[in-house]
N, C-alpha and C positions, 0 to 999 in steps of 0.2 A: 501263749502270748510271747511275743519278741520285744523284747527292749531297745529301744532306739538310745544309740548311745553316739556323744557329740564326740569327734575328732578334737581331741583341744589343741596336737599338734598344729593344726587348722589353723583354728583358732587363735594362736598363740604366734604362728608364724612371722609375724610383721610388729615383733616389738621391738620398742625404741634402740635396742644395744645392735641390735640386725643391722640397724642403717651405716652408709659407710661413716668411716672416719672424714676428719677434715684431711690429712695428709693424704686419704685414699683418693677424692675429690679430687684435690692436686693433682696427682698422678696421672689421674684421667684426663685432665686438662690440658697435662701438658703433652701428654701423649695424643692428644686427637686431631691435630694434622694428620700423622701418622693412620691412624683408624681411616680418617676419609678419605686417604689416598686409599689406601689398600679396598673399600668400599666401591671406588670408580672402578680401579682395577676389576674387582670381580663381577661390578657390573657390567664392562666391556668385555669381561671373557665369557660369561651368562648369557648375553648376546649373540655369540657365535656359535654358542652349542648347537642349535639344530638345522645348523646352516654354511656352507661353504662361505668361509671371512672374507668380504671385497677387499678390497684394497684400503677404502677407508676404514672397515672393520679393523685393518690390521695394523692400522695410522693411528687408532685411539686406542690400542692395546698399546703401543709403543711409548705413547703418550703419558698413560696409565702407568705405568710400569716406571717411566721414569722419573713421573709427580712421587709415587709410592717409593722409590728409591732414594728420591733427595729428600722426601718428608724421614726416613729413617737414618740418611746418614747427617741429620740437622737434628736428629733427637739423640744420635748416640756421639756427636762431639760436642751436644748442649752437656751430655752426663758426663765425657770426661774432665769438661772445664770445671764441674762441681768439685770443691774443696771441702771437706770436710775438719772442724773446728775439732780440737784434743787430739789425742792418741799417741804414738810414739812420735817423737822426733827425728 
């Protein structure tokens, strides 16, 4: 006879300390222009895989690319302007 035994890993996987933090949260928040630019991007370039790019194809990659650009250079001079309170003077 075989004994059936429960995965408690399983089980166990989805408890309350797993979930994100609130600063994690943040993070994502403020980073998600950034993610759906880059999301368009790939969906424009997904697009074109099994296909010679029109013209237009290659007007919404351009497109893409440059939302996905200024979404990243609007989140990395949002983090230089961050100050941070203590430390050396």
């Amino acid at each position: 006879m075989e004994h059936i035994v429960t995965v408690q890993d399983a089980v166990t996987a989805f408890e309350p300390w797993l979930e994100p933090t609130a600063a994690e949260l943040d993070a994502i928040e403020l980073e998600m222009p950034l993610i759906l630019a880059d999301v368009d991007l790939l969906d424009a370039q997904i697009t074109t895989l099994d296909r010679v790019p029109s013209e237009l194809d290659a007007r919404r990659i351009r497109r893409a690319r440059r939302r996905a650009l200024a979404a990243r250079r609007g989140l990395s001079n949002r983090a230089a302007t961050v100050t941070f309170s203590g430390g050396a003077a």
